[in-house]
N, C-alpha and C positions, 0 to 999 in steps of 0.2 A: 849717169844722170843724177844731178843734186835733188833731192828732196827735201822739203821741209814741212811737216804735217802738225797744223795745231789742233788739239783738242781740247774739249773740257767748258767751253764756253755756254750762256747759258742767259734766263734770266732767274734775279734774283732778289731776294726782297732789301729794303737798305738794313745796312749793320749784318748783310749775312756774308756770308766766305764763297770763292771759287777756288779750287785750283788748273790751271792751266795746264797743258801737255803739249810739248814739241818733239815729234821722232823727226828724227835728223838719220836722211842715206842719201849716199852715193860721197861722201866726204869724211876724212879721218877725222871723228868727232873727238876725239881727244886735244888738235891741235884748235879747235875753232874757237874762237870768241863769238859769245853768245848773247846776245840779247833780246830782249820785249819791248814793242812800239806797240801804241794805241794811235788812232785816229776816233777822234767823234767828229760826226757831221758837223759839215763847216771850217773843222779847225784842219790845221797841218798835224801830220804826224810825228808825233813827239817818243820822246826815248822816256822809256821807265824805270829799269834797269838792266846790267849787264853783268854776268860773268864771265871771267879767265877760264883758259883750260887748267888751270892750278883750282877752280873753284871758290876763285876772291870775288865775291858780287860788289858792283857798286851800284847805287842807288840814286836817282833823280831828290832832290833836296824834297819835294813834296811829295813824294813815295815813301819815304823813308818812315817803318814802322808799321806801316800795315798792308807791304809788299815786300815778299820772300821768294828771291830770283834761286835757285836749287840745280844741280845737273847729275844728272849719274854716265853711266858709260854708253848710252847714246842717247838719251833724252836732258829737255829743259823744262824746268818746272819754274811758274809762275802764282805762287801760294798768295792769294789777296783776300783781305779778312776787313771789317768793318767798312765795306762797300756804301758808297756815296752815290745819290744817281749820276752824279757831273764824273764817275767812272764810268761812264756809260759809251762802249767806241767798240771797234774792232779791235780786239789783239792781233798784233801780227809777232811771228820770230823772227830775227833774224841772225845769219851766220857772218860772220868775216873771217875769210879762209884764205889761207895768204894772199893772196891780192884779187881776191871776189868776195863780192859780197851776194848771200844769196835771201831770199824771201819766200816766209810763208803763204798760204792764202788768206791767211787771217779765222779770226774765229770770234763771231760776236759775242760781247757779254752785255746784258742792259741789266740795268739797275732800278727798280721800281715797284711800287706798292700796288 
């Protein structure tokens, strides 16, 4: 059975940091591509970034700089720093595992004074 567990979420005040945690079981976490979606109320849920199983992150153009996608040998790390409230959503993981895709439960982070 796939798992995927995020943790790390939280509230937080604006301009402060989280970082994220995904354990990834039941799937060769080496081979998976990895990524992080948010949803905020209302909207669709959007890509933030992703990493290779080589470790090459790519980034959503307005992510870029103050999100740091990370993995080790069976977790994904989502490192977010100068936090805005309109970051304000669910994190979710996600895996793409040769031809599945699998989903976290998500993990809220709000953003606010």
């Amino acid at each position: 059975q796939v798992q995927l567990v995020e943790s790390g979420g939280g509230l937080v005040q604006p301009g402060g940091s989280l970082r994220l945690s995904c354990a990834a079981s039941g799937i060769i976490f080496s081979i998976a591509y990895m990524d992080w979606y948010r949803q905020a109320p209302g909207n669709q849920r959007e890509l933030v970034a992703s990493i290779d199983p080589g470790g090459i992150p790519n980034y959503v153009d307005s992510m870029k700089g103050r999100f740091t996608i990370s993995r080790d040998i069976a977790k994904v790390y989502l490192q977010m720093s100068s936090l805005k409230p309109e970051d304000t959503a669910v994190y979710y993981c996600h895996a793409k595992y040769g031809r599945y895709d699998y989903w976290g439960q998500g993990t809220q982070v709000t953003v606010s004074s």
